[in-house]
C-alpha positions as CSV (number, residue, x, y, z in Angstrom):
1,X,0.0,0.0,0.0
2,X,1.4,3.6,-1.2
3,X,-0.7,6.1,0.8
4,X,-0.3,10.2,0.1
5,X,-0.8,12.6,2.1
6,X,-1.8,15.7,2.6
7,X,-0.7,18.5,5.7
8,X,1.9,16.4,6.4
9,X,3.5,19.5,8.2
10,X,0.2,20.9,10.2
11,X,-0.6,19.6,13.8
12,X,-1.4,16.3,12.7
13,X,0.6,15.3,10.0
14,X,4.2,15.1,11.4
15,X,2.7,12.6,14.5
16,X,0.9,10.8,11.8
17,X,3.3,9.9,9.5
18,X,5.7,8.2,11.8
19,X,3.4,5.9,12.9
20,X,2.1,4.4,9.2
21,X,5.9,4.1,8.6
22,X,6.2,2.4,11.9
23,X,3.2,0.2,10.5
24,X,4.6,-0.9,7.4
25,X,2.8,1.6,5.5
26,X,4.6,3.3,2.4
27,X,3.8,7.1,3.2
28,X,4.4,9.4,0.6
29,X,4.1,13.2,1.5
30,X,2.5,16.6,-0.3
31,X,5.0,19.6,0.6
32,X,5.8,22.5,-0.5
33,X,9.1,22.9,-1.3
34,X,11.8,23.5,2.0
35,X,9.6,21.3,4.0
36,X,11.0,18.8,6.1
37,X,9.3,15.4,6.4
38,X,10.1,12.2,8.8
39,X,12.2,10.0,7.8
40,X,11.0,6.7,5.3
41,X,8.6,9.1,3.8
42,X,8.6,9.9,0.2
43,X,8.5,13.2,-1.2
44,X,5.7,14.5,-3.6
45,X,6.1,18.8,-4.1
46,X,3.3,20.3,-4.7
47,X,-0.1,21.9,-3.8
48,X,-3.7,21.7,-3.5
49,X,-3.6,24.8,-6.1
50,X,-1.5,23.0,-8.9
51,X,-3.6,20.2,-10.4
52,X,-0.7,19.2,-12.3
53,X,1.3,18.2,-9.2
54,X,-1.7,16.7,-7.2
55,X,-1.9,14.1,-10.6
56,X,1.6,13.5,-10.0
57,X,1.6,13.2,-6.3
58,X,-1.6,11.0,-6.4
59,X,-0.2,8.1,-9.6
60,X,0.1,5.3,-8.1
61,X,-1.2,5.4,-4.9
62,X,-3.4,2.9,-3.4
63,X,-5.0,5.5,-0.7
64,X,-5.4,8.8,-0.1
65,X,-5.4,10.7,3.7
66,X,-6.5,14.2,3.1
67,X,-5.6,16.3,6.3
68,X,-4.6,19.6,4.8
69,X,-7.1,22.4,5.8
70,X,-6.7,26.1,6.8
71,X,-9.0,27.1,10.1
72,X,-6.8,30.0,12.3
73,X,-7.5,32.8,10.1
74,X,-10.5,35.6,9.1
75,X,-9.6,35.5,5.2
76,X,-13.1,33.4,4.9
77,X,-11.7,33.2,0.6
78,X,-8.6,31.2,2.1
79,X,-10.4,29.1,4.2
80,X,-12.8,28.5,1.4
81,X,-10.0,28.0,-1.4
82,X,-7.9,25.2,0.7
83,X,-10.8,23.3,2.6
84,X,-13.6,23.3,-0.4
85,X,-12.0,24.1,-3.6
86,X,-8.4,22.6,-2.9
87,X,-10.3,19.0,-1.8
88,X,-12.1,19.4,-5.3
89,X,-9.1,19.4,-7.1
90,X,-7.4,16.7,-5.1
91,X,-10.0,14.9,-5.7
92,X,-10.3,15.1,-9.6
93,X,-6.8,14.0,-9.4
94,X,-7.5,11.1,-7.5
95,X,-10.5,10.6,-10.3
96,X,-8.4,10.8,-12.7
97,X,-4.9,9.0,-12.0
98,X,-5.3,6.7,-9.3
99,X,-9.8,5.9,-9.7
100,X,-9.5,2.8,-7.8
101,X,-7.6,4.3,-4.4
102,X,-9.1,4.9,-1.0
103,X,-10.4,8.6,0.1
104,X,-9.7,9.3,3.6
105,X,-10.9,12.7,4.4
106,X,-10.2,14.6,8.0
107,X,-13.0,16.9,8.9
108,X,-14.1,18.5,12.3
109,X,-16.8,17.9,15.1
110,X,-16.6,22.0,14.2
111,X,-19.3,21.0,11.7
112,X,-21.8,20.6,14.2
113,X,-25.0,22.8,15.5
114,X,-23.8,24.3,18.7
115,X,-27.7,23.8,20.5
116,X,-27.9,20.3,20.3
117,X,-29.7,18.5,23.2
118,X,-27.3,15.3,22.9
119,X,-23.4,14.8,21.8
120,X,-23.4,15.0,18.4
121,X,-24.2,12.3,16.0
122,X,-23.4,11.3,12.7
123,X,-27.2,12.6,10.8
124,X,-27.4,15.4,13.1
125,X,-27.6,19.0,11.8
126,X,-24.9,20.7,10.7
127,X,-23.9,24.6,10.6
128,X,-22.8,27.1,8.1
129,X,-22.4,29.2,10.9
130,X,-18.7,30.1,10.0
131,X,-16.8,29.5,6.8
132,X,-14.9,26.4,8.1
133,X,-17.5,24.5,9.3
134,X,-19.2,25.7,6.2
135,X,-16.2,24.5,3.8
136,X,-15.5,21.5,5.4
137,X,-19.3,20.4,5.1
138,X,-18.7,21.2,1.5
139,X,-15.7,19.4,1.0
140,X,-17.3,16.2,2.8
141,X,-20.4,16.7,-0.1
142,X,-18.0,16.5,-2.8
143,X,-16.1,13.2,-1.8
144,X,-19.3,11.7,-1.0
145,X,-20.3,12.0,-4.3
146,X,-17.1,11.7,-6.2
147,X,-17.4,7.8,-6.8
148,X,-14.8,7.3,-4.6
149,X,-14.2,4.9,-2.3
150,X,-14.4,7.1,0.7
151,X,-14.5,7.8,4.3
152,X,-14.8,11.1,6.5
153,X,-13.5,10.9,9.9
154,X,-14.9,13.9,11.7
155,X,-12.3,14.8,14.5
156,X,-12.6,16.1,17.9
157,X,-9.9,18.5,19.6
158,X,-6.4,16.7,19.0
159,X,-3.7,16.6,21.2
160,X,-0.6,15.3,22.9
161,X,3.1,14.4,22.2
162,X,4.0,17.1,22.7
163,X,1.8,19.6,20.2
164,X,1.2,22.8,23.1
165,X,-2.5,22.2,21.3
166,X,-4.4,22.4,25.1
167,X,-2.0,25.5,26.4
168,X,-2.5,27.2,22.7
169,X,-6.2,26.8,22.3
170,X,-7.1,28.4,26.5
171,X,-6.3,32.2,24.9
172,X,-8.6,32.1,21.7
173,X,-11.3,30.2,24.0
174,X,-11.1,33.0,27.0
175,X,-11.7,35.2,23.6
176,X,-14.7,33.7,22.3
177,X,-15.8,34.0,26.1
178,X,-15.9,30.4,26.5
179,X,-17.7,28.9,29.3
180,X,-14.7,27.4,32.1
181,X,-16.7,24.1,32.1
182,X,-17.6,23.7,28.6
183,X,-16.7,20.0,28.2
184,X,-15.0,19.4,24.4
185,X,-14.6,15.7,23.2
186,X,-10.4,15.2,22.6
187,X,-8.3,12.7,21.0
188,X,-5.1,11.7,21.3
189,X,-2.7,11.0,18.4
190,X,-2.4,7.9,18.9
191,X,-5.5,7.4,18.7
192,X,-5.8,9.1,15.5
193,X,-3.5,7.2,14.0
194,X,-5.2,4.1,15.3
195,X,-8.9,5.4,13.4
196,X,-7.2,6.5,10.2
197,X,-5.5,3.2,9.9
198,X,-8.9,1.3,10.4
199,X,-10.0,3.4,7.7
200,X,-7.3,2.3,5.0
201,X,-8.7,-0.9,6.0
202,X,-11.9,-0.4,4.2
203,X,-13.9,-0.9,7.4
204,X,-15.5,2.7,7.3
205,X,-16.1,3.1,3.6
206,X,-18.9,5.0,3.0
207,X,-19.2,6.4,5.9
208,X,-18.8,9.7,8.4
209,X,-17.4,8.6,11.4
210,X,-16.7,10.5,14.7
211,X,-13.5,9.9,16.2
212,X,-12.9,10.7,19.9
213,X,-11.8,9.1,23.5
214,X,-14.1,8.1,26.4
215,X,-13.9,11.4,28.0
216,X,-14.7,14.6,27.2
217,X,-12.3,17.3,28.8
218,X,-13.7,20.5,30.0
219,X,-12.1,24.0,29.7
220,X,-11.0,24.4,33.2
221,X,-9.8,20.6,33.1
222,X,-7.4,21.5,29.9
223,X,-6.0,24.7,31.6
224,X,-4.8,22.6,34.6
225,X,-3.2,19.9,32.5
226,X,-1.5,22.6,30.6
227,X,-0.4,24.1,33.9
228,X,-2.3,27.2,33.6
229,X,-5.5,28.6,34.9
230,X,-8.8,29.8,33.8
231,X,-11.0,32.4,34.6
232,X,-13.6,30.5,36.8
233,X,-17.3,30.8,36.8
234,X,-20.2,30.0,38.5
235,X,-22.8,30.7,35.9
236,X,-25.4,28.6,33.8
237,X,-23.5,26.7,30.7
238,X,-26.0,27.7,27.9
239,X,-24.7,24.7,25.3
240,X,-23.4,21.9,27.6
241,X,-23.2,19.5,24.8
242,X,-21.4,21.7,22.3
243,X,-18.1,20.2,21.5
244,X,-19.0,16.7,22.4
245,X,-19.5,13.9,20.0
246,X,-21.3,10.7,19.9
247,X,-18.6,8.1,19.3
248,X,-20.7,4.9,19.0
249,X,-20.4,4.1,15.3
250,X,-16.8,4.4,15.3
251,X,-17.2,1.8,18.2
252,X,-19.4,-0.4,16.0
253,X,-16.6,-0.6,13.2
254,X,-13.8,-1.6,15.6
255,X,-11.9,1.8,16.9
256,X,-11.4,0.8,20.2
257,X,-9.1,4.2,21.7
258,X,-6.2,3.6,24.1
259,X,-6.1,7.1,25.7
260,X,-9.2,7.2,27.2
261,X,-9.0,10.5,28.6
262,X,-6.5,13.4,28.9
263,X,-5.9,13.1,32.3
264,X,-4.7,9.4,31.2
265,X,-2.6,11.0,28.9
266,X,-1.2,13.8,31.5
267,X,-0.6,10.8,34.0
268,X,1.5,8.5,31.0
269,X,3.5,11.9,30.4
270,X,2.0,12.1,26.9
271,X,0.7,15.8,26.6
């Protein structure tokens, strides 16, 4: 199995990779150029732009894991360009050089309607609320109808070894005025790993899956584990179950998680 992918040098990618390799898996890598990758991973230079390179990166390749995506910014025609219009052209690619490989897409729990009176489910509603959640809803349209064989794995927050993601999210969360015991579903990276190799499997074609641990961690929770504080509060939560998923399907097809909850993870020194 040749798998490419794609964001090998965001949050996720560079724990990611490492791991196929580890598995046997023959990785190779969309970068631009100057970008360092792990070692045992081929290089493929290019971008989600240049339809000439993604045909180039994508021949051969028995699978595809699609993790690019841009989210931190306010340039809503970025956001839209990389996470909607740069999966339709990695897609046509795919279509069009490598027809028979596997479409492994990462999208968010972000997708989800924030005043929902349960964790989050597959069929539930989702929200155009802000242009990535919008885009990635888009993107998962077009690969569900590409004719692909396909799978969306909607992740949670992601953390540990080592990524400063729980210190680095507490500052934009005090500014959207979060709540100190809003409770958000996580996942480790191993455990990330662990779903997206279930999905080269096969296992989840045709499906979107959420992807998280046992436990969901809440605000004030994630500022002690990254050593910080939080401004506490005593006041009604008005979404408690924003943030959380429902995790069963991904239970039904066989991801079984091994970090069950961040504490877990603080206690095995593997923030």
């Amino acid at each position: 199995m040749t798998v490419l992918i794609t964001g090998a040098t965001g949050l996720v990618g560079p724990r990611l990779l490492p791991r196929l390799v580890a598995a046997g898996i023959s990785c190779r890598a969309l970068v631009r150029p100057g970008r360092v990758l792990p070692d045992g991973v081929e290089r493929a230079e290019g971008d989600l732009d240049d339809l000439a390179s993604l045909e180039q990166a994508a021949c051969g390749v028995s699978a595809v894991v699609h993790l690019a995506a841009l989210f931190r910014t306010r340039d809503e025609d970025a956001i839209w360009q990389v996470n909607h219009q740069g999966t339709k052209n990695l897609i046509a690619a795919v279509q069009k050089v490598a027809p028979a490989a596997r479409f492994v897409m990462a999208s968010t729990s972000n997708v989800y309607a924030a005043d929902l009176d349960h964790p989050a489910r597959e069929d539930d509603p989702t929200t155009t609320a802000n242009a990535y959640a919008a885009s990635k809803v888009a993107a998962e349209a077009e690969l569900r109808t590409s004719g692909l064989a396909w799978a969306v794995l909607r992740f949670p927050f992601i953390y540990g070894d080592g990524d400063g993601h729980l210190h680095d999210a507490l500052a934009p969360l005090a500014q959207m005025g979060a709540h100190p015991a809003q409770r958000f579903s996580v996942l480790h990276h191993e455990d990330l790993a662990t779903a997206v190799q279930l999905a080269l499997t096969g296992a989840l074609d045709g499906h979107v899956v959420n992807i998280c641990a046992d436990a969901p961690v809440s605000v004030f929770e994630m500022a002690k584990l990254a050593g910080t504080s939080f401004e506490p509060s005593s006041q009604p939560l008005a979404n408690p179950w924003q943030g959380q998923v429902d995790a069963s399907l991904a239970a039904q097809f066989g991801f079984v998680p091994r970090i069950l909850t961040a504490v877990q993870a603080g206690r095995e020194q593997r923030l």
